[in-house]
C-alpha positions, 0 to 999 in steps of 0.5 A: 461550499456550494456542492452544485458549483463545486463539489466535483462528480466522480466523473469530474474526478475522472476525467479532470484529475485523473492523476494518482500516486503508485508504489515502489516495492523492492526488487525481489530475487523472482524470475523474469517470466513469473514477474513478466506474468504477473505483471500481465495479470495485473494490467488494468483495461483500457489503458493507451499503449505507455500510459501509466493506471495511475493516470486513468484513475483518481487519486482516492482509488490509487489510494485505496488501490495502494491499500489493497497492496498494503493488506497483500503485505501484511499477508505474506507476513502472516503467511512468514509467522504462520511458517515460523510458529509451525516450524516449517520450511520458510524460503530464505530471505522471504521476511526479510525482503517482506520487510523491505516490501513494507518500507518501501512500500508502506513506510516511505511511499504511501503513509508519507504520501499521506502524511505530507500530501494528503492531511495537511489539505484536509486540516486545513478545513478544520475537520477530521482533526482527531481521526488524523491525529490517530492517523499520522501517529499510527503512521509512525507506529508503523514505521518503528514496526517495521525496523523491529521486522527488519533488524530481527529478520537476519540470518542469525536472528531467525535462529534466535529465538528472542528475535523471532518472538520480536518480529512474531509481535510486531507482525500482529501489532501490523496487521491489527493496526493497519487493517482497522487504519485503512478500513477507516480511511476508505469508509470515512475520510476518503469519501469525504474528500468530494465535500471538503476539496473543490474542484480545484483543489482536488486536482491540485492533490492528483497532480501533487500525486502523480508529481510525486510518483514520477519523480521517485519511481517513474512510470509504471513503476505500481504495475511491476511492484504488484508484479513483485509482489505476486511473485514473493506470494507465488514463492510463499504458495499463498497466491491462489486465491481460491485456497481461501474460499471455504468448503461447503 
């Protein structure tokens, strides 16, 4: 294609098809004000009064903004299974609703957004057709690692010892595999996409987007699943983050 006719600019993304796609995590059993707080914190700039992030950003940073969540839940898993495997003190029902936070958020939002939305307009230019076909299987590797979780993650399973090597398996299996799976769409296939979409088609995707959030979660609905999940972090203790920052 013509990239001076049709190849959008960042800006012309922003401004023309600034419409994205949010997340849905489970209700989690956390305070009104931890929440509440949370959700201040997280609230972007510049927004008009009622007016959703989603629609002030494009749809490959909403992407990438949904991954940044994605890798939250995969640390407090982490932070479960660390807990497990030194016998301490886990919060009850903390994996189990880490679970439900992963298939809501990651199972049947995000890679499904992906997998329905997303692929088939890149297919369609006949690129990156291996990289995608990894992709959707990983996709649906995920989704069977996350029933593994959820069916282990009951009050008599994490008694069992069996169960707790199960859901200690498909923890790692998640992280090794969605960390590099996400690396790769946001240093490869997301850039791309200014190259292979015109104008046009980029705003359909933002549209097709944003249709999709409102109909399944309405507006908002990514700032106060962000606040839902920094509380289940506050719950862990995980949610400073400079107790990461290493000693000098």
């Amino acid at each position: 294609m013509d990239s001076t006719n049709d190849t959008p600019t960042r800006r012309d993304f922003l401004v023309a098809t600034g419409l994205g796609a949010g997340l849905w995590l489970a209700g989690l059993p956390i305070g009104a004000a931890a929440a509440s707080a949370a959700q201040d914190d997280a609230a972007g700039e510049g927004q008009a009064p009622g007016e959703s992030l989603a629609r002030t950003l494009s749809p490959i940073e909403n992407l990438m903004r949904e991954h940044g969540l994605l890798d939250r839940v995969l640390l407090i898993y982490e932070e479960c299974l660390r807990r497990m495997d030194a016998f301490e003190a886990l919060p009850t029902g903390a994996l189990d609703q880490a679970a439900d936070v992963a298939r809501r958020l990651i199972d049947d939002y995000h890679t499904t957004l992906e997998d329905e939305l997303l692929f088939p307009r890149i297919e369609k230019t006949g690129k990156f057709t291996d990289l995608i076909a990894t992709l959707r299987a990983q996709h649906a590797a995920g989704r069977l690692l996350t029933n593994v979780i959820q069916k282990a993650s009951t009050p008599k399973g994490m008694r069992d010892a069996g169960a707790r090597g199960r859901i200690g398996n498909s923890i790692r299996a998640s992280a090794r595999m969605y960390r590099p799976h996400a690396a790769r769409e946001n240093t490869v296939l997301f850039p791309a996409l200014g190259g292979l979409l015109s104008r046009e088609e980029y705003a359909e995707l933002g549209k097709a987007f944003a249709e999709r959030e409102e109909s399944l979660f309405g507006r908002e609905g990514f700032e106060k699943r962000i606040a839902e999940v920094t509380a289940l972090e506050r719950t862990l203790g995980i949610e400073d983050l400079a107790r990461v920052t290493p000693a000098h």
